[in-house]
Backbone as numpy.savetxt, mean C-alpha at the origin, in Angstrom:
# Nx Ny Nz CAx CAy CAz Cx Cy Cz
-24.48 0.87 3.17 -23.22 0.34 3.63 -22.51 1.37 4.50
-21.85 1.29 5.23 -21.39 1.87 6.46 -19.92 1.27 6.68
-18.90 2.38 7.10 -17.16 1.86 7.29 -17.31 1.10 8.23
-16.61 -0.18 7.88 -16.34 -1.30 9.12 -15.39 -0.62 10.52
-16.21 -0.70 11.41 -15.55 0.13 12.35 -13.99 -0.74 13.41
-13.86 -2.02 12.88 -13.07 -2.66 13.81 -12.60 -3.83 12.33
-11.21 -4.29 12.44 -11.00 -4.72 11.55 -11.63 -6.42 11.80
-11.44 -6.96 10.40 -11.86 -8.46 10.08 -10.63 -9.27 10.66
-10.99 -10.29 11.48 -10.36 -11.30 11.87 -10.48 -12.63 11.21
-8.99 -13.36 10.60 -9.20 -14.33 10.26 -8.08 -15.37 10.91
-8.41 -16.56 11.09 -7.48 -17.48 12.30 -7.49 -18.79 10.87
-7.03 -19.55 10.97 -6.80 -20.39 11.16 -6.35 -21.95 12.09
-7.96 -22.62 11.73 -8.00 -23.76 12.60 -8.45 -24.87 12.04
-8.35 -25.99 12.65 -9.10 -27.55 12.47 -9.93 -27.42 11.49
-10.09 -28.17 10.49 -11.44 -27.85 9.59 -11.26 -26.89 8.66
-10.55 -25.25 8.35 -10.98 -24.38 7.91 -9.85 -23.11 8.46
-10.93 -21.79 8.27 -10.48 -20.60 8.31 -11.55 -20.32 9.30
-11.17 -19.29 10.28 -12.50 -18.94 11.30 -12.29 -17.30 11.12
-13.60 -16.80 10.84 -13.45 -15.60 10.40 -14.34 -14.62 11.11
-13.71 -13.75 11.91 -15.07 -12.65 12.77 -14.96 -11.30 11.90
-16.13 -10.71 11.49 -16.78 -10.06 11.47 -17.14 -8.96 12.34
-17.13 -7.32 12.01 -17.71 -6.49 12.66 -19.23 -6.55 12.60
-20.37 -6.30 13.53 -21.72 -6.34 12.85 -22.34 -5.54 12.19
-21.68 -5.82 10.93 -22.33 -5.49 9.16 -22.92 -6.43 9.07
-24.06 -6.38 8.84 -24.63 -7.70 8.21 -24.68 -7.42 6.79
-24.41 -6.74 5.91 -23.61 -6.44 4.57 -22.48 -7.33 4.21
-21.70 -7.67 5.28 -20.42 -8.27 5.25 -20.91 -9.84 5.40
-21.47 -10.20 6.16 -22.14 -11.69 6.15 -22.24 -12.05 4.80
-23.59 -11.37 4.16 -23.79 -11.59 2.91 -23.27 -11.92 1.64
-21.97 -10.89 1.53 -21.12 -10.94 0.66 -20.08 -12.38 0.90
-19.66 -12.73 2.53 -19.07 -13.42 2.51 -19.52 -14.96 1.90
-20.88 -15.00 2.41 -21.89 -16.33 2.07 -21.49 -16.45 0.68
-21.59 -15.42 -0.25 -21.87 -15.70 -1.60 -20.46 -15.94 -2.00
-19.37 -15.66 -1.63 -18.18 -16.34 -1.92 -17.91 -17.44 -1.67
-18.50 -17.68 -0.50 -18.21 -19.46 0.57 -19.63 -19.76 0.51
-19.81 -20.65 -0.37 -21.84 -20.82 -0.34 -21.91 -22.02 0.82
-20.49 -22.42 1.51 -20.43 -23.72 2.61 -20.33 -23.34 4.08
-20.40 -21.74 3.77 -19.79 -20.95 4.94 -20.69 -22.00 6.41
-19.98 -21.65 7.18 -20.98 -22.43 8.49 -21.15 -21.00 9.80
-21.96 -21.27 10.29 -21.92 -20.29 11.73 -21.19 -21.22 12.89
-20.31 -19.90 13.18 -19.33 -20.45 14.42 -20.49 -20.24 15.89
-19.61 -21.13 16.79 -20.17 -20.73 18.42 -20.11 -19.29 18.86
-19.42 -18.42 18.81 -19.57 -17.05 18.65 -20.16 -16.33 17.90
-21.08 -14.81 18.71 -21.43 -14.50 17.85 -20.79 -13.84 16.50
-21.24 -13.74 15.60 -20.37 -12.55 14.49 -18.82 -13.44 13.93
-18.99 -14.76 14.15 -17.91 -15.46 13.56 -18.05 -17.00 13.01
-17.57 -16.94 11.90 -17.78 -17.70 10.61 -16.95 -18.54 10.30
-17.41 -20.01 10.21 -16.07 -21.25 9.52 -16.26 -20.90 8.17
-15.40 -21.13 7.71 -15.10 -21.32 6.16 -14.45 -22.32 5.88
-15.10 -23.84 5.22 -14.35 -24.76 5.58 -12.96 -25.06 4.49
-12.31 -25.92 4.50 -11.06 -26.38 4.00 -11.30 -26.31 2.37
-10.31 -25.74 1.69 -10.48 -26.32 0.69 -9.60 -25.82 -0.67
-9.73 -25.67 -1.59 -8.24 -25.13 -3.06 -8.39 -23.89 -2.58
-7.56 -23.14 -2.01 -6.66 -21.96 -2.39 -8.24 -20.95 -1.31
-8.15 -21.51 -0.24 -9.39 -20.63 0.52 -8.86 -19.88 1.06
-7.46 -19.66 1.46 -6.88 -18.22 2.01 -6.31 -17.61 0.87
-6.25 -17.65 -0.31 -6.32 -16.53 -1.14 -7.65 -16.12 -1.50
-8.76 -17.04 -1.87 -9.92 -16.63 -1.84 -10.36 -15.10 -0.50
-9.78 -15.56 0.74 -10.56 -14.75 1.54 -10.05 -13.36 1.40
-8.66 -14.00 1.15 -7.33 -12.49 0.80 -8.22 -11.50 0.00
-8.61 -12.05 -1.12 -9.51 -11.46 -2.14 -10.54 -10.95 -1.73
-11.75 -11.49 -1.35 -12.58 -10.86 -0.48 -12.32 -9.70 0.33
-11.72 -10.29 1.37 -11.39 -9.22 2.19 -10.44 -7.65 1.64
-9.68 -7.93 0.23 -9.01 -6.39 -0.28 -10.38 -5.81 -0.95
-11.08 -6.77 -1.63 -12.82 -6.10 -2.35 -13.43 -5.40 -1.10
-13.79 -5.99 0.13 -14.33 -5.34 0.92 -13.49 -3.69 1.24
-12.73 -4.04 1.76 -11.37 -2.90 2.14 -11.76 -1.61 0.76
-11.67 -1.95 -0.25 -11.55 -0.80 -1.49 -13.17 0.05 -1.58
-14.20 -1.28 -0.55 -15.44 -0.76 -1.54 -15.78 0.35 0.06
-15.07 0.05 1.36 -15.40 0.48 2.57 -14.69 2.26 2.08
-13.34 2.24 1.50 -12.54 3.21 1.49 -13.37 4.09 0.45
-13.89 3.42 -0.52 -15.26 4.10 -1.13 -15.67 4.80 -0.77
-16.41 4.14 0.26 -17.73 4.59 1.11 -17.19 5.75 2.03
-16.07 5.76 2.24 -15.37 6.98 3.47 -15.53 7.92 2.67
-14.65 7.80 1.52 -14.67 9.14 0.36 -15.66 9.90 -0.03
-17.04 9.15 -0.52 -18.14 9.59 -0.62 -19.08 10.19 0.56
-18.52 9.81 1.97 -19.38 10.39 3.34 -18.48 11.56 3.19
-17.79 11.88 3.05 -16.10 13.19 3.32 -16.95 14.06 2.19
-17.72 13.74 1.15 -17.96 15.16 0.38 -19.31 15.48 0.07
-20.36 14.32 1.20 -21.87 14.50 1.04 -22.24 15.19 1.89
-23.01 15.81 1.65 -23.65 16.65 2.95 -25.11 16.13 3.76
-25.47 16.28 4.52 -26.63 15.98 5.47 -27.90 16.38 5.22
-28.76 15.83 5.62 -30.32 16.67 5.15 -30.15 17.93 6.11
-29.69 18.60 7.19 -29.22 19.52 7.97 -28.70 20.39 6.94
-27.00 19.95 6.73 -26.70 21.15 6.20 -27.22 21.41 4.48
-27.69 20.98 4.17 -28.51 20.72 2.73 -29.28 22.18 2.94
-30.08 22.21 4.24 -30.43 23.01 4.29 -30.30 24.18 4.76
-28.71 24.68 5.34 -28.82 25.44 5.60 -28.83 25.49 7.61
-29.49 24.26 7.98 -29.67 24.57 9.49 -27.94 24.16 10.47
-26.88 24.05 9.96 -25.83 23.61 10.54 -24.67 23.90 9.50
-23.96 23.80 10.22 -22.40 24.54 9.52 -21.90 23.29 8.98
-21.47 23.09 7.60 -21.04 22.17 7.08 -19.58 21.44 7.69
-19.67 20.26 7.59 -18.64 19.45 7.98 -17.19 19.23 7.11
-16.35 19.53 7.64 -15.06 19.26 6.35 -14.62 17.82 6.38
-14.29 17.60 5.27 -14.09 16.39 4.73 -12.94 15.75 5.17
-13.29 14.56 5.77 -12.65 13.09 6.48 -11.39 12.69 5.41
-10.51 13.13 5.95 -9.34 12.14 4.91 -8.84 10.96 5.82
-8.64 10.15 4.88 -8.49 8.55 4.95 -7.53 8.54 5.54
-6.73 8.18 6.61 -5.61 8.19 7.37 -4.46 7.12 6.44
-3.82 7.26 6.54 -2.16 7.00 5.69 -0.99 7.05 6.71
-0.28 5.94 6.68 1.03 5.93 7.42 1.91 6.60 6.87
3.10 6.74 7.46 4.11 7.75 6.49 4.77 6.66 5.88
5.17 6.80 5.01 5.77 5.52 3.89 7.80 5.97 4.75
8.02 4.85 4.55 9.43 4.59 5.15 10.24 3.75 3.97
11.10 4.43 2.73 11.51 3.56 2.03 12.78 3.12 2.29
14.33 2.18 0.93 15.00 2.57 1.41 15.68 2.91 -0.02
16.77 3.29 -0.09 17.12 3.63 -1.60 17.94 2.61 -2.49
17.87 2.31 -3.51 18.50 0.96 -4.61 19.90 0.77 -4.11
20.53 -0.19 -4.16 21.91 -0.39 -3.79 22.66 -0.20 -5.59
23.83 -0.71 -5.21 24.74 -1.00 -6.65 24.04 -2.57 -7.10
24.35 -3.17 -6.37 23.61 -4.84 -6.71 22.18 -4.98 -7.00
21.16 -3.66 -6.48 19.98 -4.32 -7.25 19.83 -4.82 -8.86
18.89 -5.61 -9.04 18.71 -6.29 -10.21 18.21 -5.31 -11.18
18.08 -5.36 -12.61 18.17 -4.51 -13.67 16.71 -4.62 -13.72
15.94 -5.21 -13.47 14.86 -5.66 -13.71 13.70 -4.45 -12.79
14.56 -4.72 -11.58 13.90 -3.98 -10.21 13.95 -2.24 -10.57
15.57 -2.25 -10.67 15.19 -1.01 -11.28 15.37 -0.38 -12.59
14.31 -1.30 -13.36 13.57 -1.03 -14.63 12.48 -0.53 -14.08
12.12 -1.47 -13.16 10.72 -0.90 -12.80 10.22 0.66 -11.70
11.33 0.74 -10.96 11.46 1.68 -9.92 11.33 3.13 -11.17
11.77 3.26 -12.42 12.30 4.12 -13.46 10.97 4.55 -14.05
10.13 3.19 -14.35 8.75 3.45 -14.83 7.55 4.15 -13.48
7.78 3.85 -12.40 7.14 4.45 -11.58 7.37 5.87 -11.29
8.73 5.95 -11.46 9.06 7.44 -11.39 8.95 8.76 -12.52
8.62 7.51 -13.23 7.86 8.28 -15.26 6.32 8.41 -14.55
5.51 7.76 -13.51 4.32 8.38 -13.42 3.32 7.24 -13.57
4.14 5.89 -13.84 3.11 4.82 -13.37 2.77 4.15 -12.17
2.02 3.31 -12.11 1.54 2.96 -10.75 1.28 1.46 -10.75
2.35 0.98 -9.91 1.84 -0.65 -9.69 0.36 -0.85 -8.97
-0.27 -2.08 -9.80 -1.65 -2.46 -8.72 -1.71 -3.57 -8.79
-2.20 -4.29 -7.57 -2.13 -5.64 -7.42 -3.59 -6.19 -8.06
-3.32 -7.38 -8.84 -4.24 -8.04 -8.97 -4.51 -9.40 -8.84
-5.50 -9.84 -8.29 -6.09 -11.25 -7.77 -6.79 -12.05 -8.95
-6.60 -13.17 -9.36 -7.03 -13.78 -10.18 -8.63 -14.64 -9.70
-9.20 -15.21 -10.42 -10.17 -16.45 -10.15 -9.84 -17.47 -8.56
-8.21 -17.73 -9.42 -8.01 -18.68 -8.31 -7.54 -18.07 -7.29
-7.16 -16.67 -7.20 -6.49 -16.47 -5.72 -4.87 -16.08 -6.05
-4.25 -16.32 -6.91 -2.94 -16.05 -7.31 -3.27 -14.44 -7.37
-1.82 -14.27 -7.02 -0.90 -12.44 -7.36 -0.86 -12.16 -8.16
-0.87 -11.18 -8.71 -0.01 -10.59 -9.88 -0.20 -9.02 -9.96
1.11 -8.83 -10.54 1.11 -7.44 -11.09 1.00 -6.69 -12.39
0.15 -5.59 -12.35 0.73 -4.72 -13.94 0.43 -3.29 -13.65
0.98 -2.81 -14.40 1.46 -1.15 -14.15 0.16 -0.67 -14.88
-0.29 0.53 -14.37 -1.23 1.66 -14.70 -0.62 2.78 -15.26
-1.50 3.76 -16.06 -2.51 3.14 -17.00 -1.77 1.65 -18.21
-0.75 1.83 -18.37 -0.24 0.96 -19.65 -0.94 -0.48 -19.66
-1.37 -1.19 -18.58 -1.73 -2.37 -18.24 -0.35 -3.51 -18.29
0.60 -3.17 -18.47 1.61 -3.74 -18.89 1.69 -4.87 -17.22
1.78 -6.44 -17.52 2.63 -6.75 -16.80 3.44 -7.29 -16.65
3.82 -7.19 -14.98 5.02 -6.91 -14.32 5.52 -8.51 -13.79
6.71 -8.92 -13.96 6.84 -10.39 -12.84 6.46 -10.36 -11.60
5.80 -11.12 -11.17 5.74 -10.92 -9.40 6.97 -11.36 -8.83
7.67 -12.16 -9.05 9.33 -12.01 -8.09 9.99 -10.54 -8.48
9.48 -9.77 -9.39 10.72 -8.67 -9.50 9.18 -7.43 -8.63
7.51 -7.38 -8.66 7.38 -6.49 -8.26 7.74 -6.86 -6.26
7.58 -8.28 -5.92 7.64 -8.36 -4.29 8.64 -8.20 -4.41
9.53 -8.22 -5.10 11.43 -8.09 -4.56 11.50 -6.46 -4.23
10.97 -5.18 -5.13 11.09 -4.08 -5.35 10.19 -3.99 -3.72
9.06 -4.78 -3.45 8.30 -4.25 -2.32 8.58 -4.96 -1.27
9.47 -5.96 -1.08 10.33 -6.32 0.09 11.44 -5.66 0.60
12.11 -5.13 -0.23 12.94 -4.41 -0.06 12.88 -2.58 0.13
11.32 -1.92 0.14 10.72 -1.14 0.63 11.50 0.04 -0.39
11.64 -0.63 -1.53 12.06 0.52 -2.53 11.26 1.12 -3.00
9.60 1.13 -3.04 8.63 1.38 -3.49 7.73 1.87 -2.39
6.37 3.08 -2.92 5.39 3.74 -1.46 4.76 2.81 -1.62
3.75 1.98 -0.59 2.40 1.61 -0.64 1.58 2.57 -0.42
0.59 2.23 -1.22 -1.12 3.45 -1.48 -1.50 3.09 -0.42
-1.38 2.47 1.19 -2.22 2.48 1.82 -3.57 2.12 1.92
-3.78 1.28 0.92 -5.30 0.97 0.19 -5.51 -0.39 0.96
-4.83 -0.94 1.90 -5.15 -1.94 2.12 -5.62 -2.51 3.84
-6.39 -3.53 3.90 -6.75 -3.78 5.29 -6.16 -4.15 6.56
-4.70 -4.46 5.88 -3.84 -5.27 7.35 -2.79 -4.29 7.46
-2.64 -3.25 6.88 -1.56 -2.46 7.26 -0.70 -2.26 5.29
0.69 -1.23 5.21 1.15 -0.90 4.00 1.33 -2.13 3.30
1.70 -3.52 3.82 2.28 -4.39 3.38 0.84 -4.67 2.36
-0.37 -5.10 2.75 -1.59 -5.43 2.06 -2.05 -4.21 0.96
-1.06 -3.29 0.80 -1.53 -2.56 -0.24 -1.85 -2.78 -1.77
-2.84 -2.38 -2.53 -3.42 -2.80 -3.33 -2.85 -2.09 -4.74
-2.03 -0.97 -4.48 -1.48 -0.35 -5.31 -0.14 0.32 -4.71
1.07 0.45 -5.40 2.08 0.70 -4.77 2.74 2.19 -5.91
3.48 2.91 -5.53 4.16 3.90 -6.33 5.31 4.47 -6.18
5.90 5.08 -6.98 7.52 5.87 -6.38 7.15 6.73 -5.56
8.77 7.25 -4.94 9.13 7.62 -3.79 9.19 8.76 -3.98
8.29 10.37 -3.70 8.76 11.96 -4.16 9.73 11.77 -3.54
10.60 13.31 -4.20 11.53 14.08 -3.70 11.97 13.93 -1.97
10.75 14.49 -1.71 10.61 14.21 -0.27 11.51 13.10 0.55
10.74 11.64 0.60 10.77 11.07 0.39 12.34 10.20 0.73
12.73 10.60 -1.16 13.93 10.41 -1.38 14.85 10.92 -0.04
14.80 11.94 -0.23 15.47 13.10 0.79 15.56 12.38 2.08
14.74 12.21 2.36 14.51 11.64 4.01 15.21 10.51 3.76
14.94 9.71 3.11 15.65 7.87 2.53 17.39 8.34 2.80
17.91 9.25 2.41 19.28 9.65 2.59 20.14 9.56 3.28
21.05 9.00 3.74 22.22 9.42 4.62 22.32 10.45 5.17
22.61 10.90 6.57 23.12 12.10 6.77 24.46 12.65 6.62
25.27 11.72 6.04 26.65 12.27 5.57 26.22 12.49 4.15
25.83 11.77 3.25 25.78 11.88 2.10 24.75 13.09 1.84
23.69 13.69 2.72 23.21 15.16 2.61 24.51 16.15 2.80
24.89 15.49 4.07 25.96 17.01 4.57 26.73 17.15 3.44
27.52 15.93 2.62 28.56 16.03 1.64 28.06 17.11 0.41
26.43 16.51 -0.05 26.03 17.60 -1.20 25.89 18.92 -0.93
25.43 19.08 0.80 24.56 20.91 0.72 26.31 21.62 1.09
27.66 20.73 1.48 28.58 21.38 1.94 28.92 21.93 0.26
29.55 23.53 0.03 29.97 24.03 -1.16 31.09 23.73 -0.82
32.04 23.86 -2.36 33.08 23.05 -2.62 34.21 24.55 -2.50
35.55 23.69 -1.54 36.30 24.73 -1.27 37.33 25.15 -1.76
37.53 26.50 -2.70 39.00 26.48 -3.48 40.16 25.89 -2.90
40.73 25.15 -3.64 42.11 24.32 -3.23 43.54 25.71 -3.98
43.86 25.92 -2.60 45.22 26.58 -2.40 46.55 26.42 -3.33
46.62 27.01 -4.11 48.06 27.04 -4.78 48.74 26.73 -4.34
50.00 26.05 -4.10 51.19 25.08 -3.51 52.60 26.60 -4.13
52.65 27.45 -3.20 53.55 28.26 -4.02 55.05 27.32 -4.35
55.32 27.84 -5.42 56.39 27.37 -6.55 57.89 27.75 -5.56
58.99 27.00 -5.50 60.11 27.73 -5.07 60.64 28.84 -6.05
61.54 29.34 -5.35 61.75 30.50 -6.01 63.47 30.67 -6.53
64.16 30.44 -7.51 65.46 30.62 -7.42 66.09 31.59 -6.64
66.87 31.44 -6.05 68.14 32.49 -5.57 68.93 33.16 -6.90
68.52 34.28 -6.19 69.24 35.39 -7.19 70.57 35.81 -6.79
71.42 35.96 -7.72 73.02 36.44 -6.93 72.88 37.90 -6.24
């Protein structure tokens, strides 16, 4: 298996889902065995998938399995070495890190819900939201390791509102992320106001005695 070098296209049309493919023929395969109705389109390297219960969450699914098992495959090329340098005849290669957007959050208001940040509290204790896909294609969430889960209106509310990092784990960009987490220090910091920085790093200034009048003396 080999990193998909160009991302998966999926449209929607007449009939179905139309789906192109980079040429993996790895990726064909896997897709067939999900869609055993799959059809070959007039183009090359692109696939009907015809109509039917819940086939764009099905592909959703597919396509984050593919995405996790490709990001795999990066990780494991980043720390193998070559029959070359194995031996000695070439200078070893340093290891490929997975490219990551910079996460852009924003910080809880007074009105967020108790719920939201219940959960923002547990992430910042060191757990980790991950998305999971059911049989049929439905969402859901639960926190790592605890397995505990989470409502999905309170984890998309926390991740609509960009109160939370995405892991970047996903194929269409942060939004398709497969696991989400709190915000470091960092982070935070940056999320900030620039008055509300200047107000904390400004030190606080002794307030001046109001001198007292003074009686007249005869």
């Amino acid at each position: 298996m080999k990193p998909v070098p160009v991302p998966i296209g999926v449209a929607e049309i007449s009939g179905g889902f139309l789906v192109s493919l980079p040429r993996q023929f790895w990726l064909v395969v896997g897709l067939r065995k999900t869609f055993p109705r799959l059809q070959a389109a007039a183009a090359p390297w692109t696939y009907l998938v015809p109509a039917g219960r819940d086939v764009a969450a099905r592909i959703e699914a597919w396509i984050a399995e593919v995405e996790l098992q490709v990001r795999a495959e990066a990780r494991r090329r980043a720390w193998t070495a070559t029959d070359a340098e194995w031996n000695g005849a070439g200078e070893p290669e340093a290891p490929r890190p997975v490219a990551a957007e910079p996460a852009i959050i924003v910080l809880p208001r007074k009105r967020t819900a108790k719920p939201v940040l219940q959960l923002l509290a547990d992430l910042t204790a060191g757990a980790v939201l991950v998305v999971t896909v059911s049989d049929d294609g439905a969402r859901g969430y639960r926190l790592a390791p605890s397995g505990r889960r989470i409502r999905t209106a309170v984890a998309e509310r926390a991740i609509a509102l960009r109160l939370i990092v995405p892991g970047n784990d996903g194929l269409f960009g942060p939004e398709w992320s497969q696991t989400w987490r709190a915000p470091t220090p960092q982070e935070v910091a940056a999320a900030t106001p620039k008055k509300a920085r200047k107000k904390a790093a400004r030190p606080a200034r002794a307030r001046r005695s109001t001198p007292q009048p003074q009686e007249a003396r005869p």
